[in-house]
LUMZA-928112 format. One record per residue (C-alpha): residue number from 1; residue in three letters; chain; x negated, y negated, z negated. Coordinates in nm, 2 decimals. Layout:
N
+-----+------+------+--------+--------+--------+
: pos : code : unit :     px :     py :     pz :
+-----+------+------+--------+--------+--------+
: NUM :  ALA :    A :      X :      Y :      Z :
...
+-----+------+------+--------+--------+--------+
***
This chain:
316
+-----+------+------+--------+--------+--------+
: pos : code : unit :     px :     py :     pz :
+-----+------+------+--------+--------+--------+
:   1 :  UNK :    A :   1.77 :  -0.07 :  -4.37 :
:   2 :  UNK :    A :   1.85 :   0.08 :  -4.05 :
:   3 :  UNK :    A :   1.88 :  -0.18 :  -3.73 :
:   4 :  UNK :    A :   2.20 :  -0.26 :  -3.59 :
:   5 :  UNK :    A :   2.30 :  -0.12 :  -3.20 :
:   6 :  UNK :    A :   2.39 :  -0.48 :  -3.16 :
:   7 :  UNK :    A :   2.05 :  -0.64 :  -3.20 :
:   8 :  UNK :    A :   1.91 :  -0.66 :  -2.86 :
:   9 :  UNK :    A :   1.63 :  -0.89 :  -2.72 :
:  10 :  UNK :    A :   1.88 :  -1.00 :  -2.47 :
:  11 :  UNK :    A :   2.05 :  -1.14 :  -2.75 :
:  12 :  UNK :    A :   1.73 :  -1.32 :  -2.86 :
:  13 :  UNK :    A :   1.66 :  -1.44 :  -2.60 :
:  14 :  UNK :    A :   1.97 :  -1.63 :  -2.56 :
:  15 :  UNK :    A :   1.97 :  -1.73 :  -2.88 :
:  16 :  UNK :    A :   1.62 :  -1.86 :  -2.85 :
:  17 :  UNK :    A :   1.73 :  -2.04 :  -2.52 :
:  18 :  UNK :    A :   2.04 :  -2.25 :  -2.74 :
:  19 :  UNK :    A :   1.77 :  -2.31 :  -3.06 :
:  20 :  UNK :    A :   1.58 :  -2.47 :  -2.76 :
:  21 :  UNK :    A :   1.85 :  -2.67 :  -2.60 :
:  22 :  UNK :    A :   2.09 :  -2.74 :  -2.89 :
:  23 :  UNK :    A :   2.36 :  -2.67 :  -2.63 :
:  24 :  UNK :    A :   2.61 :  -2.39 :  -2.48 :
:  25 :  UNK :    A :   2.62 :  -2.58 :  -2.16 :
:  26 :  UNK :    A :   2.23 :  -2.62 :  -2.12 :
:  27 :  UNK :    A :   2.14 :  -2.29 :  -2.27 :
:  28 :  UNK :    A :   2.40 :  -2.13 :  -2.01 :
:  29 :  UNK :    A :   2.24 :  -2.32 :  -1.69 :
:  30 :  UNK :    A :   1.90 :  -2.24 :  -1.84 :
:  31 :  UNK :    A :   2.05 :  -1.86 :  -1.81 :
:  32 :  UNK :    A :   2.22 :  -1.89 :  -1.52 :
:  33 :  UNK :    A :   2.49 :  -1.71 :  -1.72 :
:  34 :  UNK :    A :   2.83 :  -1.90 :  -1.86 :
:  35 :  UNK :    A :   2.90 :  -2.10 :  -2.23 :
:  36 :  UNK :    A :   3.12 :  -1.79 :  -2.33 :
:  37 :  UNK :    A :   2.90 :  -1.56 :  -2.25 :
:  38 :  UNK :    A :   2.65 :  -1.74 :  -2.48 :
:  39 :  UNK :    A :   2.86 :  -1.81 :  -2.73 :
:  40 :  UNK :    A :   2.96 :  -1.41 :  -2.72 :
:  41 :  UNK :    A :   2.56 :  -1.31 :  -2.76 :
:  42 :  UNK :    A :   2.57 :  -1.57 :  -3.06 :
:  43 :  UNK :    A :   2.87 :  -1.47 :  -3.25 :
:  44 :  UNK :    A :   2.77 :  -1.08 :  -3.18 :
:  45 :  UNK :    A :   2.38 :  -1.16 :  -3.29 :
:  46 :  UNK :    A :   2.57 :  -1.29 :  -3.61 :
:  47 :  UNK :    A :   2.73 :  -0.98 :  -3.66 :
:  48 :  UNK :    A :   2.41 :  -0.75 :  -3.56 :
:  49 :  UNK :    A :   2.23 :  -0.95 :  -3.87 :
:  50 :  UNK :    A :   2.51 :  -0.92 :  -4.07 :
:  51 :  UNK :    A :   2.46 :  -1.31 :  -4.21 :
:  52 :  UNK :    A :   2.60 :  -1.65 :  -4.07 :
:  53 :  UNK :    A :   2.35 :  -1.79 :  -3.81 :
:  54 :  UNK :    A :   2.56 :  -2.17 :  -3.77 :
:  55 :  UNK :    A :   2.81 :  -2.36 :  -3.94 :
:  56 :  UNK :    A :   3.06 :  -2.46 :  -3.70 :
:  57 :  UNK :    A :   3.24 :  -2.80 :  -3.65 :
:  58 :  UNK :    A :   3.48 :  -2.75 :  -3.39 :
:  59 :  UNK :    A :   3.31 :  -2.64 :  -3.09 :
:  60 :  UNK :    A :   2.99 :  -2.74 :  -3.22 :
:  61 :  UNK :    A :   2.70 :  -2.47 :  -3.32 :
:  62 :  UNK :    A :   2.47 :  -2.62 :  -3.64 :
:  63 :  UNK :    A :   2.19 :  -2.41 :  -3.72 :
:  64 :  UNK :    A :   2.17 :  -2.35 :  -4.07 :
:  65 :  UNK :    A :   1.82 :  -2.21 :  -4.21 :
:  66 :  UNK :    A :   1.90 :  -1.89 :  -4.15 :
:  67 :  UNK :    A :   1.87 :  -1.95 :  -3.80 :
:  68 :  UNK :    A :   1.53 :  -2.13 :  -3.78 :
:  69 :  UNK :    A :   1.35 :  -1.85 :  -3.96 :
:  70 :  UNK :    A :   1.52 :  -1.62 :  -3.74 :
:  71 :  UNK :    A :   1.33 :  -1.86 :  -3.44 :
:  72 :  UNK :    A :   1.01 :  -1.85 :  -3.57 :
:  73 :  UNK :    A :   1.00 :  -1.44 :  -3.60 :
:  74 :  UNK :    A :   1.19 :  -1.40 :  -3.28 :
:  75 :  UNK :    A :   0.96 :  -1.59 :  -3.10 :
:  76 :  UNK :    A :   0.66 :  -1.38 :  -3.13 :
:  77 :  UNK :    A :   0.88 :  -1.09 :  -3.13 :
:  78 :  UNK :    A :   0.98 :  -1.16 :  -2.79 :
:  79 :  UNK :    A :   0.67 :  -1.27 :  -2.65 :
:  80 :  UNK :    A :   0.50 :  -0.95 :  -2.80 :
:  81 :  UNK :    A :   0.77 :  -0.75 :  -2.56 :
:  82 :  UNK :    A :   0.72 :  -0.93 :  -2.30 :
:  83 :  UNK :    A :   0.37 :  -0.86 :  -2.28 :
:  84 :  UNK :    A :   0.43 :  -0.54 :  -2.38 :
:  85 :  UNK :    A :   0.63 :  -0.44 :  -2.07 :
:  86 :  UNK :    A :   0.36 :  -0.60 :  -1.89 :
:  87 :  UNK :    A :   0.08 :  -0.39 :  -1.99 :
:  88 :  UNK :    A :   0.30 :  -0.08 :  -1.97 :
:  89 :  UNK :    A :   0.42 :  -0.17 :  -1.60 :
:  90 :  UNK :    A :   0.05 :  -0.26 :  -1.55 :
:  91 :  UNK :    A :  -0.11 :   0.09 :  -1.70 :
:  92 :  UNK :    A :   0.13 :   0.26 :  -1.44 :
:  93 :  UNK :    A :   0.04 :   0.04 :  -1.14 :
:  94 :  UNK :    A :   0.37 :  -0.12 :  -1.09 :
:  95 :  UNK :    A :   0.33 :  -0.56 :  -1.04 :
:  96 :  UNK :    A :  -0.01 :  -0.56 :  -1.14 :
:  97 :  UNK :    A :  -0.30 :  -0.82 :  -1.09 :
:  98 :  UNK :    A :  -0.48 :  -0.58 :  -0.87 :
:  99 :  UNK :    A :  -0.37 :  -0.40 :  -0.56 :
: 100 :  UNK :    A :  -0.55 :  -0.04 :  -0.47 :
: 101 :  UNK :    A :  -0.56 :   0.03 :  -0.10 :
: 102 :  UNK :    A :  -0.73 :   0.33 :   0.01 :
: 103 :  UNK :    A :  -0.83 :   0.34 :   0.41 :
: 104 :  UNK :    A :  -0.98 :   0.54 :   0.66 :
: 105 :  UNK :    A :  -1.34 :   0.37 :   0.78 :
: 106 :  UNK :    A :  -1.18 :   0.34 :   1.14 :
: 107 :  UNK :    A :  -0.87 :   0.10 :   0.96 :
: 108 :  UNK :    A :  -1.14 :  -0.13 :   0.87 :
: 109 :  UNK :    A :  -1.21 :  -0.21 :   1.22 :
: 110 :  UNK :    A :  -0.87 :  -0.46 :   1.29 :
: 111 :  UNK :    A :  -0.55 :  -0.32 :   1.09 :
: 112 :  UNK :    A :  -0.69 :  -0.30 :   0.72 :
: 113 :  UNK :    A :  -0.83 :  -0.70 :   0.79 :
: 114 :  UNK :    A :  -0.47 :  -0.81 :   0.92 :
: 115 :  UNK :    A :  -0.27 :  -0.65 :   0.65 :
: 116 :  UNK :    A :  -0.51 :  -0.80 :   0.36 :
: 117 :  UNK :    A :  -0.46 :  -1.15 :   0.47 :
: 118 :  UNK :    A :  -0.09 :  -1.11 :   0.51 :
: 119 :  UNK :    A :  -0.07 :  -0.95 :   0.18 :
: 120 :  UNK :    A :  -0.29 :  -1.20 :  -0.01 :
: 121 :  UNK :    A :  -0.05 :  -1.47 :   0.16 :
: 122 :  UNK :    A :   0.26 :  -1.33 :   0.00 :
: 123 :  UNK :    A :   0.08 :  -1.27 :  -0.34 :
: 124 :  UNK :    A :  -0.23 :  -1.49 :  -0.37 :
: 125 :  UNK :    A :  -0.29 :  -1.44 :  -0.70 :
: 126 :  UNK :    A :  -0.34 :  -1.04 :  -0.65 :
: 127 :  UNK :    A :  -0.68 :  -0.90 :  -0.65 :
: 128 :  UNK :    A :  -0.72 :  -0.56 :  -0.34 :
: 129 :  UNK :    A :  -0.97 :  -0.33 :  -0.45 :
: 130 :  UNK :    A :  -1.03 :  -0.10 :  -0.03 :
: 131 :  UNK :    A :  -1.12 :   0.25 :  -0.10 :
: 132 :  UNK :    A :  -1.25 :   0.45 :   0.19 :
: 133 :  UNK :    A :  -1.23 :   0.78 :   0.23 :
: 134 :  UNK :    A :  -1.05 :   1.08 :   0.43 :
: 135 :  UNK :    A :  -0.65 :   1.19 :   0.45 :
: 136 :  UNK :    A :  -0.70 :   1.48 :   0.19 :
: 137 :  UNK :    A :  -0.92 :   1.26 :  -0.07 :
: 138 :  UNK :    A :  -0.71 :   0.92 :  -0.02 :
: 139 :  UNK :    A :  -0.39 :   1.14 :  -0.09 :
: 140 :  UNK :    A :  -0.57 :   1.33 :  -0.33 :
: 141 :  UNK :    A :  -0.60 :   0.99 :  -0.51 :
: 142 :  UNK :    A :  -0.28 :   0.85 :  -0.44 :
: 143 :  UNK :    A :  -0.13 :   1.12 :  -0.61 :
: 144 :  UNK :    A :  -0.33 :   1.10 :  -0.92 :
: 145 :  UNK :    A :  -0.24 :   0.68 :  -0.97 :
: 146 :  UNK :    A :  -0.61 :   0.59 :  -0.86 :
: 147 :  UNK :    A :  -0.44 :   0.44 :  -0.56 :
: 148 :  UNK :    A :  -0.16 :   0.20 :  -0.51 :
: 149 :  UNK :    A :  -0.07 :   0.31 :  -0.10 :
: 150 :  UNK :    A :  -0.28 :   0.46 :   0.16 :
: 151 :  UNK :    A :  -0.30 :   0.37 :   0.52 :
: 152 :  UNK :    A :  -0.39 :   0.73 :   0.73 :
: 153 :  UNK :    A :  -0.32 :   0.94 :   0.98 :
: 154 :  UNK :    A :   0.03 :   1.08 :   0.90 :
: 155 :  UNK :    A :  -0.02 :   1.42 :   0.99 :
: 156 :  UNK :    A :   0.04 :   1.74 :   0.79 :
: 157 :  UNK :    A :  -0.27 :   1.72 :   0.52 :
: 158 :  UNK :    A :  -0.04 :   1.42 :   0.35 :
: 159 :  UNK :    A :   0.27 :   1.53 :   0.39 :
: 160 :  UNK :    A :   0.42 :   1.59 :   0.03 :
: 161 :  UNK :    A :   0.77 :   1.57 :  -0.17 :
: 162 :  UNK :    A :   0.67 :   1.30 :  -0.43 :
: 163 :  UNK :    A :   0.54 :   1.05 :  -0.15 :
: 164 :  UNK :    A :   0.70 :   0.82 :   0.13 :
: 165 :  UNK :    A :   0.58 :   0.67 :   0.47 :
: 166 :  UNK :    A :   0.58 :   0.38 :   0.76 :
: 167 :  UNK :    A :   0.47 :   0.46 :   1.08 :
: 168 :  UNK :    A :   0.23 :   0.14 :   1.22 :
: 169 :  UNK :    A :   0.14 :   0.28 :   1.56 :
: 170 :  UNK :    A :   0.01 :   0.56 :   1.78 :
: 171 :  UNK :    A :  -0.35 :   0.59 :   1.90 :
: 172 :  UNK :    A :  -0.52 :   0.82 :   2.17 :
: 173 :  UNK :    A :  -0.82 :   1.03 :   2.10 :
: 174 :  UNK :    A :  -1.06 :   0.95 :   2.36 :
: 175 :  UNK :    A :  -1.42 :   1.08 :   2.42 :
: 176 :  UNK :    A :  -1.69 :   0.87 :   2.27 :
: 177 :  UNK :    A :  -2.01 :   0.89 :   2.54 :
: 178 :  UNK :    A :  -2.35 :   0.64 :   2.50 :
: 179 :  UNK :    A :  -2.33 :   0.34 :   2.80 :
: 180 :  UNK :    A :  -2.60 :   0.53 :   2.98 :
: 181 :  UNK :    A :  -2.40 :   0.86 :   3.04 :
: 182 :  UNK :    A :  -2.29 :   0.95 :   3.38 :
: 183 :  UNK :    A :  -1.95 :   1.00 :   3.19 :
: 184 :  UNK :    A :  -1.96 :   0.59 :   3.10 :
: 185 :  UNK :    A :  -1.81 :   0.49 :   3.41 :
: 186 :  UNK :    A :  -1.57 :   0.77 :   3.49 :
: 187 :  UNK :    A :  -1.18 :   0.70 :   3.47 :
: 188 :  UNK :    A :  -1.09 :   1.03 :   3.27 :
: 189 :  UNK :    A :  -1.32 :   1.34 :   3.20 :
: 190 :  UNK :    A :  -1.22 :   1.69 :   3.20 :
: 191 :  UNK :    A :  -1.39 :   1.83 :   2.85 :
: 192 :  UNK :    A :  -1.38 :   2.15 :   3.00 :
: 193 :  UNK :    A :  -1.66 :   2.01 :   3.17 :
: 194 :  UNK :    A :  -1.88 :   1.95 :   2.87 :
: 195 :  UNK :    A :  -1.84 :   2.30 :   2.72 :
: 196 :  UNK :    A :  -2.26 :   2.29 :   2.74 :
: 197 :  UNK :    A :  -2.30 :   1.97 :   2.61 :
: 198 :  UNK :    A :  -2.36 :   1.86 :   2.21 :
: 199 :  UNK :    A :  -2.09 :   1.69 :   2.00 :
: 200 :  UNK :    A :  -2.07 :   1.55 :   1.67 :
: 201 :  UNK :    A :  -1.76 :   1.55 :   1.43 :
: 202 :  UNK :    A :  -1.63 :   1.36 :   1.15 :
: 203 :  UNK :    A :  -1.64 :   1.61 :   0.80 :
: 204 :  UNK :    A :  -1.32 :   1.85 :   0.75 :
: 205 :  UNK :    A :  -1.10 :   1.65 :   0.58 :
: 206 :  UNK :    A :  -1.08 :   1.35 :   0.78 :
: 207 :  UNK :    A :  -0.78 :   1.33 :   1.03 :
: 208 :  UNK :    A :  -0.98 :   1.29 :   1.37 :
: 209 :  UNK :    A :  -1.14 :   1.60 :   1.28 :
: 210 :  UNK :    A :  -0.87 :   1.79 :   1.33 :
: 211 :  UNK :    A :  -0.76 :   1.66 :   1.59 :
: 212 :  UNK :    A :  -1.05 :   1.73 :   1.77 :
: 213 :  UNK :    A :  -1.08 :   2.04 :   1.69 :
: 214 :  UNK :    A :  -0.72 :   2.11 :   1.84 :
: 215 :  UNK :    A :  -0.85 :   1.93 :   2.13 :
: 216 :  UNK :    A :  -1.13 :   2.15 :   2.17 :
: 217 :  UNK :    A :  -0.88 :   2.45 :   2.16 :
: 218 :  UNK :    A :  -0.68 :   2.32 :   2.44 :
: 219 :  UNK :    A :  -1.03 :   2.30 :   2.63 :
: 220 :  UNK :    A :  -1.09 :   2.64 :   2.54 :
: 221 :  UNK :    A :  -1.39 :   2.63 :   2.41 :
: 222 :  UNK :    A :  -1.58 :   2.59 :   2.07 :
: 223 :  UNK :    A :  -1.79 :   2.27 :   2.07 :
: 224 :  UNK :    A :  -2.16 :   2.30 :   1.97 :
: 225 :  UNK :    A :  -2.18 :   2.07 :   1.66 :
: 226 :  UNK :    A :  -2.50 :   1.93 :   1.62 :
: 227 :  UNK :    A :  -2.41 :   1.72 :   1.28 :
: 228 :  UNK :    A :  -2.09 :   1.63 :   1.10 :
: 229 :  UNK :    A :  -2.08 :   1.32 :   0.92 :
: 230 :  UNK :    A :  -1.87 :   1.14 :   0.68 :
: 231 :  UNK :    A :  -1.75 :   0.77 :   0.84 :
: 232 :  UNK :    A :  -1.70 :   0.71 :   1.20 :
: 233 :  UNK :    A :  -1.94 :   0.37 :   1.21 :
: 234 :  UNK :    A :  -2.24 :   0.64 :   1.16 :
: 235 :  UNK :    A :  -2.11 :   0.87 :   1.40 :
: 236 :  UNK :    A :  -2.13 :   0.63 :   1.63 :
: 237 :  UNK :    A :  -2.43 :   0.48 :   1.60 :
: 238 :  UNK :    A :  -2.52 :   0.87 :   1.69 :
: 239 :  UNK :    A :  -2.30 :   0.87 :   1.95 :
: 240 :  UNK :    A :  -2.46 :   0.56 :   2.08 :
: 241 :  UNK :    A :  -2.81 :   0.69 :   2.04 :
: 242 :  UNK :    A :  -2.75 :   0.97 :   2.26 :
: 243 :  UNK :    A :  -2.75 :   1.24 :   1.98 :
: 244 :  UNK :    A :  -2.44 :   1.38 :   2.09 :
: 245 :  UNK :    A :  -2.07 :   1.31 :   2.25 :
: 246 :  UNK :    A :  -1.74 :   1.27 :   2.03 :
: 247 :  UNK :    A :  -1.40 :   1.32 :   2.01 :
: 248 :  UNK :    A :  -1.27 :   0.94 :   1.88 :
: 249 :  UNK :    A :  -0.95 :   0.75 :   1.83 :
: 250 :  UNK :    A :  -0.90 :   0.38 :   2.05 :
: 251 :  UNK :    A :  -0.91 :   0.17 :   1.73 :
: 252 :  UNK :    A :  -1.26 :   0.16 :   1.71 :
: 253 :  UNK :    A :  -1.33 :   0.07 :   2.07 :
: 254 :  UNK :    A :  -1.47 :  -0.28 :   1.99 :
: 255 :  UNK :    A :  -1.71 :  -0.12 :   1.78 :
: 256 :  UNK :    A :  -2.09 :  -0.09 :   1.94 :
: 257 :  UNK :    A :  -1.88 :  -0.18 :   2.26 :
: 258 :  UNK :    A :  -2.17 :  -0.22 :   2.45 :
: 259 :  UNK :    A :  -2.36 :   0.04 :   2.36 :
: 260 :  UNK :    A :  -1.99 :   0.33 :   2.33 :
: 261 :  UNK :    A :  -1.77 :   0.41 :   2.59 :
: 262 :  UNK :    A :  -1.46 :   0.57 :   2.49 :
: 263 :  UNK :    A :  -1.31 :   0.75 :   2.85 :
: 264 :  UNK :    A :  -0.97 :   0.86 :   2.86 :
: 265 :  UNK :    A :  -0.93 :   1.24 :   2.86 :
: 266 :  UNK :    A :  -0.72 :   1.45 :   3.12 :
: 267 :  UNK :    A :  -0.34 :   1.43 :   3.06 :
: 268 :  UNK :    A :  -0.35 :   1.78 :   2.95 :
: 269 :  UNK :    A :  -0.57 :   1.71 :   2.66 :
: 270 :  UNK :    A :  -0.45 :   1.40 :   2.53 :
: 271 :  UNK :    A :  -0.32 :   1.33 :   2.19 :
: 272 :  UNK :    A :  -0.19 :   1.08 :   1.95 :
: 273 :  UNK :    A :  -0.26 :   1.00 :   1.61 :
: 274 :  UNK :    A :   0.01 :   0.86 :   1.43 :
: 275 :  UNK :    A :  -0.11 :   0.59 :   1.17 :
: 276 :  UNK :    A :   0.05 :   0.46 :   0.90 :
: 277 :  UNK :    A :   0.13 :   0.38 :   0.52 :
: 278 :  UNK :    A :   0.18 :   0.67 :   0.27 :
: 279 :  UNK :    A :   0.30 :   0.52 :  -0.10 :
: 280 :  UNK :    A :   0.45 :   0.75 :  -0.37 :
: 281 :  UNK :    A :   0.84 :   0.72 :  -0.44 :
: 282 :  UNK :    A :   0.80 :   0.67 :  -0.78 :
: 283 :  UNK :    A :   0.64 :   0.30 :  -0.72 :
: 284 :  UNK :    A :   0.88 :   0.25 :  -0.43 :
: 285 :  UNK :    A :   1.04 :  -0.12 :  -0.60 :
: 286 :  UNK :    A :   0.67 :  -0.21 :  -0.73 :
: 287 :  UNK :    A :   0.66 :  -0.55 :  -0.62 :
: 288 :  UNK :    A :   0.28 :  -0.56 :  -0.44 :
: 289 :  UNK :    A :   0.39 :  -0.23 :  -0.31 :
: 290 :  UNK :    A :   0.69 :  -0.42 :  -0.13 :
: 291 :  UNK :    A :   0.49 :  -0.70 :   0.00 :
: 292 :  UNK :    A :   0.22 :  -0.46 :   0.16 :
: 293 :  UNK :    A :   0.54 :  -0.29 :   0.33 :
: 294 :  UNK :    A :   0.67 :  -0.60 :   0.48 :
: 295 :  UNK :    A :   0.33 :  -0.66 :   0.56 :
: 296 :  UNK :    A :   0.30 :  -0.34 :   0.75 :
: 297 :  UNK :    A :   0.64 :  -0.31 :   0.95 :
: 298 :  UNK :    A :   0.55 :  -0.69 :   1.08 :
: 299 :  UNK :    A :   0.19 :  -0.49 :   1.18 :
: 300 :  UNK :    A :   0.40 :  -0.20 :   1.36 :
: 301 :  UNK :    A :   0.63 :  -0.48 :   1.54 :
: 302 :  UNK :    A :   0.32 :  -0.61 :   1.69 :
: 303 :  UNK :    A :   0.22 :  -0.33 :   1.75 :
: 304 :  UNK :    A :   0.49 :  -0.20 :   1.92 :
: 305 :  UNK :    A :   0.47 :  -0.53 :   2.17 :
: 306 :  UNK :    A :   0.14 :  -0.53 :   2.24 :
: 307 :  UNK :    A :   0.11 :  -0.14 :   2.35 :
: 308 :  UNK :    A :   0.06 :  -0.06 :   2.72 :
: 309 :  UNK :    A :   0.07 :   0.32 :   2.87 :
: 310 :  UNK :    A :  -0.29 :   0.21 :   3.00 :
: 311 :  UNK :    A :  -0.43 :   0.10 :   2.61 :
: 312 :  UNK :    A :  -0.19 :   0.24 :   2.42 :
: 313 :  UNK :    A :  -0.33 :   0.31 :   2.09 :
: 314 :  UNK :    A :  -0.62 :   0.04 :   2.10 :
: 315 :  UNK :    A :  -0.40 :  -0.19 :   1.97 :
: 316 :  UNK :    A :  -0.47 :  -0.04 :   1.60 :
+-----+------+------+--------+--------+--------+
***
């Protein structure tokens, strides 16, 4: 026996709402739909089974036994799809229980903390797993489902056809000197000046490390690297140490503040990150993913308001 086009679990459903309510009216507020329309799916569920589901008195639906064997079987049957959508959704990230944000370590400092609590007040019930990383392995992950959105520097290492972003804000690259250096107090530095001197970088990969390095080229000069690392909280425990100088975005200025002075750079060797949410297409109408969204162009309005020409970028 082959099943009929006509048998939908639309239809059980409403039929399952009018075994509960013994009503058209009440089944049809219960729907938000209209009495015709459930007396349609009825009638047409009749046909579908090709046997009588009621016995009619007027305008009154009896169910006959036919019908309350059909109830007990299309109970589980629904409920089985129900959570069989569920899990499928789930398996592909889309409304699950847990959230996967991937961040740079520098995030972590005031925007990743902000954007969690705003998140968890929209959905309280999700769980965030924070994976930290740089652009190329966050996007990397995104783009193999391990991640549900990444917050990074939206330069050219993740731009990509399958993916979408939102900008949050702009921050300045500044150099990173110990309190003690005869830099600390100056009000910009030339870095031609410190073509002598040691630096340390973040590993390839990570955003600011590219943009130092094109930083470096403007200077003319190629920076003796005494160590790369791989997160910005141990380069600058270096940094503060006196191991070497760096090339470091504003964000992370309240970080070993009083040990780390970040000094503004010459106009002609400034520039920006651009920070922001990267998310693939595909997961676009995921419900977490539209709550961290909302979250985040809130977090670019502020943003936006708070930002001076003097501290523009330490906002983030």
């Amino acid at each position: 026996m082959k099943i009929d086009e006509e048998l939908t679990f639309k239809k059980l459903e409403i039929f399952l709402a009018f075994m509960r309510s013994g009503n058209l009216s009440r089944a049809a507020e219960e729907l938000g739909t209209s009495t015709v329309s459930v007396h349609r799916a009825l009638h047409s569920l009749e046909n579908a089974l090709r046997c009588p589901l009621f016995r009619r008195d007027g305008r009154k639906l009896s169910p006959l036994e036919s019908a309350h064997v059909l109830e007990d079987r299309a109970q589980k049957l629904v409920g089985d799809m129900l959570e069989t959508v569920r899990v499928t959704r789930e398996a592909a990230g889309f409304s699950a229980e847990r959230f996967r944000l991937g961040a740079l370590y520098s995030l972590t400092v005031k925007t990743v903390p902000q954007l969690i609590m705003g998140l968890k007040l929209r959905r309280s019930a999700l769980n965030i797993d924070l994976v930290m990383g740089s652009n190329i392995d966050l996007l990397y992950r995104l783009k193999n489902l391990e991640l549900d959105a990444i917050l990074v520097s939206l330069n050219e290492s993740v731009n990509d056809p399958d993916c979408e972003s939102l900008p949050l804000f702009r921050d300045d690259i500044f150099l990173a000197v110990p309190a003690d250096s005869p830099y600390a107090n100056q009000s910009e530095v030339d870095l031609a000046d410190l073509r002598d001197s040691t630096f340390l970088t973040l590993s390839q990969g990570f955003a600011t490390h590219q943009d130092g390095a094109r930083v470096f080229q403007q200077a003319g000069f190629e920076p003796k690297v005494a160590m790369q690392v791989s997160d910005i909280f141990t380069l600058l425990s270096m940094v503060s140490s006196g191991v070497g100088y760096a090339l470091l975005p504003g964000r992370i200025a309240a970080v070993y503040e009083n040990r780390v002075r970040l000094i503004p750079l010459q106009e002609r060797y400034r520039l920006q990150q651009q920070i922001g949410v990267v998310f693939l297409r595909a997961k676009e109408r995921d419900p977490n993913l539209l709550a961290l969204l909302a979250e985040c162009r809130l977090y670019a309005g502020r943003a936006e308001n708070e930002r001076t020409p003097a501290a523009e970028g330490r906002t983030g």
